[in-house]
Backbone bond lengths (Angstrom), bond angles and torsions (degrees), N, CA, C in turn:
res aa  C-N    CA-C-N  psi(-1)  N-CA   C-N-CA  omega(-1)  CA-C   N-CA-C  phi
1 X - - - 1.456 - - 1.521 109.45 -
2 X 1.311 121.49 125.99 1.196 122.85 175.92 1.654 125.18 -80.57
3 X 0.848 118.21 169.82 1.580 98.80 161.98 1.725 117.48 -92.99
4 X 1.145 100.40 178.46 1.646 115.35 -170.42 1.612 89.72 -67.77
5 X 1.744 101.60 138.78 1.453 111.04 166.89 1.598 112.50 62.90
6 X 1.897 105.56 22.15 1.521 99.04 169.77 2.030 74.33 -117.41
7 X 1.331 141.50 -44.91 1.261 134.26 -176.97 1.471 104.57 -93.35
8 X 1.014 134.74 145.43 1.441 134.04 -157.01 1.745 111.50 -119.31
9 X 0.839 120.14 114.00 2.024 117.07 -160.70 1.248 120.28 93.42
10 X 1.418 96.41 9.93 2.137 92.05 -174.16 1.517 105.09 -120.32
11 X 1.329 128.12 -69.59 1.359 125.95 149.97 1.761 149.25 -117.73
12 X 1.431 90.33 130.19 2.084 82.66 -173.97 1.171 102.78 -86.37
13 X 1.545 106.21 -159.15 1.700 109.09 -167.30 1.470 81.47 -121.39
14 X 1.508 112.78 147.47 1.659 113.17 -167.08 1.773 82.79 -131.92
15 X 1.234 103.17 -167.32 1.584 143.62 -163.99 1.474 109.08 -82.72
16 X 0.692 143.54 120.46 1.622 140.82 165.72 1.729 99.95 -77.49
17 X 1.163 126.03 -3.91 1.625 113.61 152.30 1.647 137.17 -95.32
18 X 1.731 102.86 3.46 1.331 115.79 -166.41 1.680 86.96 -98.86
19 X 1.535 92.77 148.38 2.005 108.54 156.99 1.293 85.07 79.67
20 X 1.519 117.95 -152.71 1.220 141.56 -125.37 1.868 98.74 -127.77
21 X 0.995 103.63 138.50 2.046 131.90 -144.70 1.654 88.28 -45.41
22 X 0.965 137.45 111.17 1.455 140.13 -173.26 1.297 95.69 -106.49
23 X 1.292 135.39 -1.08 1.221 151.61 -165.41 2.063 103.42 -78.29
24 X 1.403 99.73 -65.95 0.985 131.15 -166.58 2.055 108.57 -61.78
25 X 1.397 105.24 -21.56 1.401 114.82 -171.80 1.771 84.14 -87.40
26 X 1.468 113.65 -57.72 1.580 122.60 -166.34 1.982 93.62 -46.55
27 X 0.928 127.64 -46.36 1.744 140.15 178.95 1.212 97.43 -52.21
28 X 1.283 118.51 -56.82 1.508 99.62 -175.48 1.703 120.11 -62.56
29 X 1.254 84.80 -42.46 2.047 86.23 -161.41 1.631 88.57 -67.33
30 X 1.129 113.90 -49.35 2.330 100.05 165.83 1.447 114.08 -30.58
31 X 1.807 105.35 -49.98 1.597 92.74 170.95 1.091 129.64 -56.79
32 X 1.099 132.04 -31.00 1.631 151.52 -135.65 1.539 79.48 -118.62
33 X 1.084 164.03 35.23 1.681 142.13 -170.63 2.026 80.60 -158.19
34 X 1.206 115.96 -36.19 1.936 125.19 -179.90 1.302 84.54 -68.18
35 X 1.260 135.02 -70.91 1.437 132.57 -127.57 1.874 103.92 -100.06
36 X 1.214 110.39 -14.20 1.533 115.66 169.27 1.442 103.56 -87.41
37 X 1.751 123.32 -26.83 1.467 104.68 171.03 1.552 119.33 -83.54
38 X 1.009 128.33 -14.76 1.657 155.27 149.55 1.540 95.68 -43.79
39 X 1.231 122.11 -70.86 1.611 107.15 -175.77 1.611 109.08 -87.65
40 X 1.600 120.93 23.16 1.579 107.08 173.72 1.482 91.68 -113.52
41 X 1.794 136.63 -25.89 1.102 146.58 146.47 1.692 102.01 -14.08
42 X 1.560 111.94 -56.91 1.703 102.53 -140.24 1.592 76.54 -83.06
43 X 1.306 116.98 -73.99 1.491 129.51 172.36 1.335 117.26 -7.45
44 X 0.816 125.36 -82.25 1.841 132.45 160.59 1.556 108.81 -19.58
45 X 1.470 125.73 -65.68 1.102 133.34 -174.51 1.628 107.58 116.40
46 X 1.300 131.51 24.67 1.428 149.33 174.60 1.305 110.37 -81.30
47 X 1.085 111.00 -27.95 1.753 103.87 -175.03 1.827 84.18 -148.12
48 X 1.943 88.30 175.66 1.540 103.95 -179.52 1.379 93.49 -179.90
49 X 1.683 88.15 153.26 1.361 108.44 -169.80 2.081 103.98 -90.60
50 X 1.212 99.25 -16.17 1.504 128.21 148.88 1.882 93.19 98.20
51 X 1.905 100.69 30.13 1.628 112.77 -178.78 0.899 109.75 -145.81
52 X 1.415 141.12 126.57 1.721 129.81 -170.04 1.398 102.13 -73.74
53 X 0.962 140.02 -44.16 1.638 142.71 -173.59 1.574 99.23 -63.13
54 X 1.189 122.96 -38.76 1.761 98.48 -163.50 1.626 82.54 -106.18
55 X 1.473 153.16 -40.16 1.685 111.18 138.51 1.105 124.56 45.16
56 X 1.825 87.07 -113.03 1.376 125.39 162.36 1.623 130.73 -32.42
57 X 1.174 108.62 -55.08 1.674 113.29 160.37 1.330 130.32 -68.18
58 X 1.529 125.32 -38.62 1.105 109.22 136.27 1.341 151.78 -45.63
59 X 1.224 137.90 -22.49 1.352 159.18 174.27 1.111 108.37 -85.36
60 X 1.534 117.35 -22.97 1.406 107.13 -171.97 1.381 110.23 -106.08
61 X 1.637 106.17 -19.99 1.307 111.61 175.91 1.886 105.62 -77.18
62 X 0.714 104.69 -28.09 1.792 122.72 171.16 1.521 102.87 -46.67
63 X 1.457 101.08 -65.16 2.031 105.70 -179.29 1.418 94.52 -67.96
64 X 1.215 147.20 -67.54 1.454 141.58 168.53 1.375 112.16 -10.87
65 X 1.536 132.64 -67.00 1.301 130.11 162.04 1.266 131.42 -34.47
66 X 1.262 100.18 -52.25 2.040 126.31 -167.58 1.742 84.68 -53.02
67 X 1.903 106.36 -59.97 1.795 93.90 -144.47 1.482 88.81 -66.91
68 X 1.488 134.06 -63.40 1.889 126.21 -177.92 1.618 104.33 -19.05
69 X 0.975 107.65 -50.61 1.716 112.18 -144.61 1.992 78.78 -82.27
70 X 0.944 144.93 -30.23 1.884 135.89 157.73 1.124 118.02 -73.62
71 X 0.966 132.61 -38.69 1.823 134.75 153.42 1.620 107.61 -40.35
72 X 1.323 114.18 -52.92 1.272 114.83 -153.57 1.334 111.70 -98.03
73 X 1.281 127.11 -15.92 1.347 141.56 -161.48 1.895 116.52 -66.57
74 X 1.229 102.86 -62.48 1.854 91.47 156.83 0.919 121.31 -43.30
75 X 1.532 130.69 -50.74 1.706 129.38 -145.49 1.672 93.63 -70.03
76 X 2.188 108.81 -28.10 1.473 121.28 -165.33 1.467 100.00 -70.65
77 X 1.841 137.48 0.22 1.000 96.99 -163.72 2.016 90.14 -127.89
78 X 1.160 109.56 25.31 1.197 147.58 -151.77 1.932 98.81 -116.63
79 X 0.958 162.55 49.71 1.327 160.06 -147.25 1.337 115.96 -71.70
80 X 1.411 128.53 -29.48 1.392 151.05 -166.28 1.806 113.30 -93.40
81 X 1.786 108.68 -52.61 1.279 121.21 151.79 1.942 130.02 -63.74
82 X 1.019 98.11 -36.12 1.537 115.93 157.36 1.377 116.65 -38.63
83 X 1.561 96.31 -98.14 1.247 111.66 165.01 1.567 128.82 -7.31
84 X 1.243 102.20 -89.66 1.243 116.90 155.77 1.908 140.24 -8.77
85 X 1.394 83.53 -45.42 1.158 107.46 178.51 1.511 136.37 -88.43
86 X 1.893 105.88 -27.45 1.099 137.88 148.50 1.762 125.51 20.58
87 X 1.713 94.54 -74.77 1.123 112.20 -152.43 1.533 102.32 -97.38
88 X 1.490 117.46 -9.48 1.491 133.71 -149.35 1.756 95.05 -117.48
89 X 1.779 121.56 -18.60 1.320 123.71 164.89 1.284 124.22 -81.64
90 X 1.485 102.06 -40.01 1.317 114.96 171.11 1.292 129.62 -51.00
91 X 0.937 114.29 -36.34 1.986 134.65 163.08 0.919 113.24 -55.40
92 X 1.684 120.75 -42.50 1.324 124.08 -162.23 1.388 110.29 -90.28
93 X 1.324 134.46 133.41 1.484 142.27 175.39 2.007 102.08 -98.94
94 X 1.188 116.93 -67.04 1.520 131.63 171.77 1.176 118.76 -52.17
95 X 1.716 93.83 94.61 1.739 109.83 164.88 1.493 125.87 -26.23
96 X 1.215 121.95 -52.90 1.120 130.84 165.30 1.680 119.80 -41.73
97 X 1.255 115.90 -55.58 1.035 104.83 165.89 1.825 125.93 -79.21
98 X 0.909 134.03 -18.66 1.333 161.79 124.50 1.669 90.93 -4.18
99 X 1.177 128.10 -94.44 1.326 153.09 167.30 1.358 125.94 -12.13
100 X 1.520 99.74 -42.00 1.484 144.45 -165.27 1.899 111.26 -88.58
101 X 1.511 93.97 -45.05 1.274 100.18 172.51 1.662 125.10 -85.62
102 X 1.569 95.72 -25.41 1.208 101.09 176.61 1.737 122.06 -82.36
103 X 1.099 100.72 -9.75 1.806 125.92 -172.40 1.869 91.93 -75.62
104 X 0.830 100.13 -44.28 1.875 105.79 -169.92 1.375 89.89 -76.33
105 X 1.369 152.27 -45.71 1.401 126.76 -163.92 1.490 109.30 -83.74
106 X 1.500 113.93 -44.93 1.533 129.28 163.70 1.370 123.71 -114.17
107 X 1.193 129.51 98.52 1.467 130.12 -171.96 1.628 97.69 -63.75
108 X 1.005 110.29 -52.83 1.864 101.12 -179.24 1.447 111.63 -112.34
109 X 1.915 95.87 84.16 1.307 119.47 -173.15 1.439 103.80 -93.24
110 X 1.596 114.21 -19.67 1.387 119.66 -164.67 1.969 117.42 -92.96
111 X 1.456 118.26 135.39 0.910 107.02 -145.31 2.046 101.43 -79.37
112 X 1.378 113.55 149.93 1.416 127.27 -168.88 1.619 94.26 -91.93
113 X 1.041 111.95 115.71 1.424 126.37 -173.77 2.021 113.64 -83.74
114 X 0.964 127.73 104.94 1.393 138.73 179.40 1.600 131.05 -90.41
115 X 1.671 122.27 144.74 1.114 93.40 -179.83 1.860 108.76 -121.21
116 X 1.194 135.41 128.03 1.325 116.10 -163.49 1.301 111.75 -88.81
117 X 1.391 135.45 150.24 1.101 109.38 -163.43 2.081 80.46 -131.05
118 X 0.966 107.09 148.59 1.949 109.86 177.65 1.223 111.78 -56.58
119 X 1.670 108.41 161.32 1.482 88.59 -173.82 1.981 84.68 -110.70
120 X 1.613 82.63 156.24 1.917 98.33 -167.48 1.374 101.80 -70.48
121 X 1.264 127.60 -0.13 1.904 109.31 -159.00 2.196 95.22 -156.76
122 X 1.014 127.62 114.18 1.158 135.12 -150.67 1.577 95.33 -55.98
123 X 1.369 128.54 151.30 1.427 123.47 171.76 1.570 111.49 86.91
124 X 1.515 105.85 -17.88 1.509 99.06 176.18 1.359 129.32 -89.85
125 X 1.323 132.70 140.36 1.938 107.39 171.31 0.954 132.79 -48.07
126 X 0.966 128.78 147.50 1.766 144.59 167.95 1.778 102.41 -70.47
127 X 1.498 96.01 157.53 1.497 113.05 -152.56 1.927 95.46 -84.80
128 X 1.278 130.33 126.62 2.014 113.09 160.62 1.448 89.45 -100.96
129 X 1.614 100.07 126.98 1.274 109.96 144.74 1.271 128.14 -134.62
130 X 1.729 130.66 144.26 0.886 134.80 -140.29 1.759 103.78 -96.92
131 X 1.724 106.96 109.33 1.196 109.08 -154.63 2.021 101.05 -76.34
132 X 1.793 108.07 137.99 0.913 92.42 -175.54 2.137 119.55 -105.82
133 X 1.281 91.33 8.71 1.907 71.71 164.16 2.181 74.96 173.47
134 X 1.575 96.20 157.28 1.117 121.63 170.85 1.735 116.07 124.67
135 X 1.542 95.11 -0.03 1.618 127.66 161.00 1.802 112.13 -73.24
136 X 0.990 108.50 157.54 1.451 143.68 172.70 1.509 113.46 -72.13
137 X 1.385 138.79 49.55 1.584 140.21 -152.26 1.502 96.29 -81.56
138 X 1.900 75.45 152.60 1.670 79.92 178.56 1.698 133.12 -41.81
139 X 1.134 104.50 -58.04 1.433 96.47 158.88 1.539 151.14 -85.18
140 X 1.166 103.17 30.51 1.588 124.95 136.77 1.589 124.80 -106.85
141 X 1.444 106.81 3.32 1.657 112.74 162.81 1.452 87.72 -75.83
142 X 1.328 112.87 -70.15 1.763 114.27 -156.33 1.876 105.62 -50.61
143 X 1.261 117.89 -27.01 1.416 118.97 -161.79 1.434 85.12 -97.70
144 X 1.081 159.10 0.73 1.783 143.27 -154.65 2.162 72.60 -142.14
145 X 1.158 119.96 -26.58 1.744 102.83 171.31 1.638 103.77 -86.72
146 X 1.150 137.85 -33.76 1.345 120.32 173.91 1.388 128.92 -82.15
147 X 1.608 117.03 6.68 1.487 137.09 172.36 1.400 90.45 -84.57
148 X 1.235 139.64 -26.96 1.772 112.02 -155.01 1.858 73.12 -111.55
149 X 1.076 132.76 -43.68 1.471 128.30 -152.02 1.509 113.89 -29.70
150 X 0.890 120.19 -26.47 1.306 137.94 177.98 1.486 112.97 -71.96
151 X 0.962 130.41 -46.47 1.407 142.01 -179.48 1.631 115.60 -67.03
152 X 1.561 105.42 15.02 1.372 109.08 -175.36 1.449 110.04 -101.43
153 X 1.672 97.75 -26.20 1.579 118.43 -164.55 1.666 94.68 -109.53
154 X 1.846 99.47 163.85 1.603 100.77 -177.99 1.744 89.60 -71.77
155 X 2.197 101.03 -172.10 1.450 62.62 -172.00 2.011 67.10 -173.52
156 X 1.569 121.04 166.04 1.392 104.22 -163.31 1.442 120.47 -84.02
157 X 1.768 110.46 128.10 1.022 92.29 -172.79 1.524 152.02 -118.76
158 X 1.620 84.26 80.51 1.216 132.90 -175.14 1.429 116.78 -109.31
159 X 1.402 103.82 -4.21 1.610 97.47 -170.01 1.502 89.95 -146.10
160 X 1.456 121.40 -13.84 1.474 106.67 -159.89 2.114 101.05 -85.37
161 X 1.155 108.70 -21.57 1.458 98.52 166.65 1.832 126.50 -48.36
162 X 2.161 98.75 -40.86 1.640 89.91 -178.35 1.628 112.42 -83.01
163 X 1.545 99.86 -11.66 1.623 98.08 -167.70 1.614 92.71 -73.62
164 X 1.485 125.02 -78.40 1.582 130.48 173.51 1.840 107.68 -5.69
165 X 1.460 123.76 -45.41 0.873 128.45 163.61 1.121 138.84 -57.88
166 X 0.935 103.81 -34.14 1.755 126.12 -176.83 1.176 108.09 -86.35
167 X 1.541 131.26 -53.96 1.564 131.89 151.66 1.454 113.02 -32.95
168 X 1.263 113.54 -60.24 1.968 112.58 -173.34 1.476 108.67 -42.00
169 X 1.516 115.87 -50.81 1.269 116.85 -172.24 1.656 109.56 -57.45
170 X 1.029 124.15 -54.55 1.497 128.52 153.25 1.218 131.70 0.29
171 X 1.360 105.51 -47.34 1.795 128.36 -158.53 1.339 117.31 -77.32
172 X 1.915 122.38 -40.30 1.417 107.78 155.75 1.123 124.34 -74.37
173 X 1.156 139.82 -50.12 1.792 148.61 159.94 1.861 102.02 -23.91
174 X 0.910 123.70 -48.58 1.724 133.47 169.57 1.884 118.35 -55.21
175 X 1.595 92.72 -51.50 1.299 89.03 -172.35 1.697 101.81 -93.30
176 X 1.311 131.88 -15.11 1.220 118.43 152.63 1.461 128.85 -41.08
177 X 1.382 97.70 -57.63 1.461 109.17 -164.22 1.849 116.63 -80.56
178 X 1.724 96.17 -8.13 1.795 108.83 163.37 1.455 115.22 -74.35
179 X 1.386 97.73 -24.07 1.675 105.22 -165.52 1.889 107.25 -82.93
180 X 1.405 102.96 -41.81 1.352 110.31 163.73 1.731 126.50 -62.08
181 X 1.339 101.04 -22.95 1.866 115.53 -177.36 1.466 97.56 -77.82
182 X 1.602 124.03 -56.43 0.925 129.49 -144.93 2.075 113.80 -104.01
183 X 1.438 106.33 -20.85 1.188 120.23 -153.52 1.580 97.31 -68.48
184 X 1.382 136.39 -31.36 1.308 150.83 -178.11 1.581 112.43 -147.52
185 X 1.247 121.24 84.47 1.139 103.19 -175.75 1.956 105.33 -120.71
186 X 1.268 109.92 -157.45 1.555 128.46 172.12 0.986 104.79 -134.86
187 X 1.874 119.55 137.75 1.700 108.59 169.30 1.866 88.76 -129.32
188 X 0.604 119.55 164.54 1.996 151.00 168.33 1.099 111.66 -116.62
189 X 1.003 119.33 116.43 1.598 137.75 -175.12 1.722 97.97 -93.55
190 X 1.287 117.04 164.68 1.505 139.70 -172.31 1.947 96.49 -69.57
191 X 0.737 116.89 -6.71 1.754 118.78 -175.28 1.436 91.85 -84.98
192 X 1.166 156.63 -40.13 1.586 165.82 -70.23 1.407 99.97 -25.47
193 X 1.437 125.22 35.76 2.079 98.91 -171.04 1.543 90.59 -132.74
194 X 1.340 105.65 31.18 1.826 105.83 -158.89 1.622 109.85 -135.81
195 X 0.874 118.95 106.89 2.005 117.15 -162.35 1.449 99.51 -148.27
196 X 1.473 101.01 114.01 1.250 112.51 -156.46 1.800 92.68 -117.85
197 X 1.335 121.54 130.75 1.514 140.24 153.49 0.686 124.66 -47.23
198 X 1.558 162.14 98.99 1.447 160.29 167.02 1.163 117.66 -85.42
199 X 1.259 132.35 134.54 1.657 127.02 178.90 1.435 103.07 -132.70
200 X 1.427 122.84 94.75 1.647 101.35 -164.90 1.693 104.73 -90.77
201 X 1.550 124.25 33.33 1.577 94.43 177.61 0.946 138.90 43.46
202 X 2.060 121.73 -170.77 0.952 99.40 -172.17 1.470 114.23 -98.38
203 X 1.523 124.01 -157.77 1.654 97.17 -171.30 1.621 90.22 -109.94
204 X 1.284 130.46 -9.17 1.540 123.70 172.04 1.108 113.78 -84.18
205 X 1.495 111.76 -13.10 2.043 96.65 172.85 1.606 59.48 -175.61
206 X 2.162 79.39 148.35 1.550 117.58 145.34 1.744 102.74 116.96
207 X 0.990 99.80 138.08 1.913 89.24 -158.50 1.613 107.28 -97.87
208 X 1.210 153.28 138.18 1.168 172.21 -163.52 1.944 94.24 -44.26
209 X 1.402 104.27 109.48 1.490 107.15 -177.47 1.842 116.84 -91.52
210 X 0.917 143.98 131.82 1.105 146.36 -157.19 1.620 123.91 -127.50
211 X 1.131 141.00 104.29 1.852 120.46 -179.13 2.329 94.44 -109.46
212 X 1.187 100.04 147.43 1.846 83.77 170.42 1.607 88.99 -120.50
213 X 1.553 107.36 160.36 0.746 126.68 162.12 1.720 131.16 -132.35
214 X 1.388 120.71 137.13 1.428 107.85 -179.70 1.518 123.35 -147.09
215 X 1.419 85.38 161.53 1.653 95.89 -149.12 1.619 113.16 -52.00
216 X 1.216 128.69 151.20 2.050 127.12 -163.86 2.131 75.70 -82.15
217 X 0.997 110.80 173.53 1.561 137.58 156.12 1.632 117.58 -66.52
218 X 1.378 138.23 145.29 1.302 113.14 160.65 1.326 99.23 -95.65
């Protein structure tokens, strides 16, 4: 995907008040920017739950949030598809199906990961290129969400010391590979004519930057 005004008849740069609540997607990735400094807090060694096990459950329930809250985040800016859907998420515990439901309202619900590159000569654009692996893919969201799933429920404890362990190791390799998914990405909204820029900054200051763009008519 190029950017606007690098292909000429395909997409302009539109309004962040036209179409459907673009507002509500920008809320999430704010969530997602709180709750990754919350688990770089524990990580770091800045804060503590003052227990290595609940730590651990916190942080993991933290990445647990992050991947829902990217699954879910178009359908959030969408009020009508949302809605709708409500009562039929709530039931659902299994990402997979989660995934599944959300795939039918927006097939490319998942965010397109970019890399910007500076531009060489002042006044000129900067380069999108479409980054190809060192991201967080959908299916290692769903496989890194059914590793913690467990950690919601009690659980035997006889085994929950090596598993807790086995999750921790997880936790930088995770938040690397969120930071690469999420740090510059592209999303497509359920309209297909709607491709919105994300710039999430940094997560200690600077607020989630945004350009939309949409598709010309033929």
């Amino acid at each position: 995907m190029q950017k606007a005004g690098r292909e000429p008849g395909f997409f302009v740069k539109g309004e962040m008040t036209e179409g459907p609540d673009y507002a509500n997607y920008i809320k999430c990735m704010e969530e997602i920017k709180l709750r990754q400094f919350s688990i770089d807090e524990i990580l770091n060694g800045n804060k503590t739950t003052s227990f290595k096990y609940t730590n651990i459950e916190f942080i993991a329930l933290q990445f647990r949030k992050i991947f829902e809250l990217i699954v879910l985040a178009t359908l959030a800016s969408h009020q009508h598809l949302f809605e709708g859907l409500v009562r039929k998420l709530a039931k659902e515990w299994q990402v997979t199906k989660i995934v599944a439901i959300v795939r039918k309202k927006n097939p490319s619900f998942y965010p397109e990961p970019i890399d910007r590159t500076p531009p060489v000569k002042p006044g000129t654009k900067d380069d999108w290129k479409t980054m190809k692996s060192g991201f967080l893919t959908i299916e290692e969201l769903i496989e890194a969400h059914g590793k913690i799933g467990w950690l919601m429920h009690a659980s035997n404890p006889y085994q929950a010391e090596r598993l807790l362990d086995e999750v921790e190791t997880n936790f930088p390799m995770w938040r690397e590979r969120l930071v690469r998914l999420l740090n510059n990405h592209l999303i497509r909204f359920p309209d297909e004519e709607t491709v919105l820029y994300v710039g999430m900054q940094s997560v200690e200051g600077g607020t989630v930057h945004t350009a939309l763009f949409k598709k010309i008519p033929d």
